[in-house]
N, C-alpha and C positions, 0 to 999 in steps of 0.2 A: 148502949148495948141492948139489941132486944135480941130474947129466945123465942124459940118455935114449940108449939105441941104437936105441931105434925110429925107422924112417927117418920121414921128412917126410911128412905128407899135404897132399893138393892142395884149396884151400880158396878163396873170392871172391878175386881177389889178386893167387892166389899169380901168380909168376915162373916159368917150364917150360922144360925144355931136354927133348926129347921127339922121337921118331922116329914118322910115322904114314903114314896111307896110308885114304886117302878111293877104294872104289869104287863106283860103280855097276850096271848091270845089261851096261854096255859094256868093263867091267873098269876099270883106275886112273886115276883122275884128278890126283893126287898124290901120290905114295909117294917117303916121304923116308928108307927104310929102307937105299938103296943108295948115300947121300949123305952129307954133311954134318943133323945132325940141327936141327931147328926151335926157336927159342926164343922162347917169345909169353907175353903176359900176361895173365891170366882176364878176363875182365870189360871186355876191350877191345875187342870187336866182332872181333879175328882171328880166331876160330870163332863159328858160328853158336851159338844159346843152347842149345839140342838135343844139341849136342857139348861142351859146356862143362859143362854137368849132368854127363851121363855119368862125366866127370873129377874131380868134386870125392869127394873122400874115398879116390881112391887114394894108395897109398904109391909113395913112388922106389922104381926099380928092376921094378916091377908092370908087366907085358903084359897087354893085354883086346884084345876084341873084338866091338861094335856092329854092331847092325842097328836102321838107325831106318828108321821107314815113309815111303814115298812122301809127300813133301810134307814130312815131320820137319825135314829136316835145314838147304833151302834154301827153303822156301814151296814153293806149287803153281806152277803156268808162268804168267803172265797174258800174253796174247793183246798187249795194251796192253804189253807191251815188245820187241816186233817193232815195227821203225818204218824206213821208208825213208827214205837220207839222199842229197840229190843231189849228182851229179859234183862242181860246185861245190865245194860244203863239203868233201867228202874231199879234194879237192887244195888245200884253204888249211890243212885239217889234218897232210896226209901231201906223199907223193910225187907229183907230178900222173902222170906215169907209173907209177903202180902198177897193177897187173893185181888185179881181187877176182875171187877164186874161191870156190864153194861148199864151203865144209867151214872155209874161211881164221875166225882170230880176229883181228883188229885193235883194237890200245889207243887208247884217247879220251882227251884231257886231260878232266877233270873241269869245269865249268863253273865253279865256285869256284877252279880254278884248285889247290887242292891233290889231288895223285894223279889216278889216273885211272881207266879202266874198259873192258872188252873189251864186246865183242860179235864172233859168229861169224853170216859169212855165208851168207846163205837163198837169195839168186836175184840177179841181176844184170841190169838192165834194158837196151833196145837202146841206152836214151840214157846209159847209163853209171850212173844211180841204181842202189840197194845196197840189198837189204833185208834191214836186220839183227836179232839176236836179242839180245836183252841180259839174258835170263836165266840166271841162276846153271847150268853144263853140269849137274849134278842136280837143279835145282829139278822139283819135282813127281815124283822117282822115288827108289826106295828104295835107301839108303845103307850102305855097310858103312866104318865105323870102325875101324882098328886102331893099339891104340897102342902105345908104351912109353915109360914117364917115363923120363928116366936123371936127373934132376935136379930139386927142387922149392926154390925160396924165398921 
């Protein structure tokens, strides 16, 4: 029986404990490099497929660094996920005194009822209606990846 010292490579699967940092062209949109680091599973939809390619075949302990093209990382933006939701409906979701402001992200429960889902606000109507975005914050814009594994199983 012989062992290896070669560290772990990242493969369909694998288990990742991992420090990263997702920018855009607005600078970070995630950076776990100042924090507690992330631990996801390949192949699970927690990154897009774009960013989970780039992963597979590094070793533990490996820093990179990606640029994927506009559109790569999250789709392009569709038009069709800006949608206005009236007064109503946000106050049996939320706070009925809550204030929307343009630039605001607010969590959805998910209509199946597991998790949920943001969208960030576009405009706010005189009757209280919300028009929101619920595209991915980089969808349709070019991405910068950086990682580091500290861990592969």
């Amino acid at each position: 029986m012989t062992t290896s010292n070669a560290p772990a490579t990242v493969q369909n699967g694998s288990f990742l404990t991992l420090h990263y940092r997702l920018s855009g062209p607005q600078g970070d949109v995630i950076n776990t490099f100042d924090d507690k680091p992330a631990t996801l599973s390949l192949g699970t939809g927690e990154l897009s497929p774009a960013m989970e390619q780039r992963l597979l075949g590094m070793s533990e302990g490996e820093r990179a660094s990606f640029t994927l093209l506009a559109g790569e990382a999250f789709g392009e933006r569709n038009p069709d996920m800006q949608q206005w939701v009236a007064r109503k409906l946000l106050n049996e979701f939320g706070d009925p005194d809550e204030e929307y402001l343009v630039g605001d992200v607010v969590e959805f429960p998910a209509p199946n009822g597991a998790g949920s889902y943001a969208g960030a606000v576009l405009q706010v109507r005189d009757d209280g209606a919300v028009l929101f975005d619920f595209n991915h914050p980089l969808a349709g814009q070019p991405v910068t990846f950086e990682v580091q594994l500290i861990g592969v199983l």
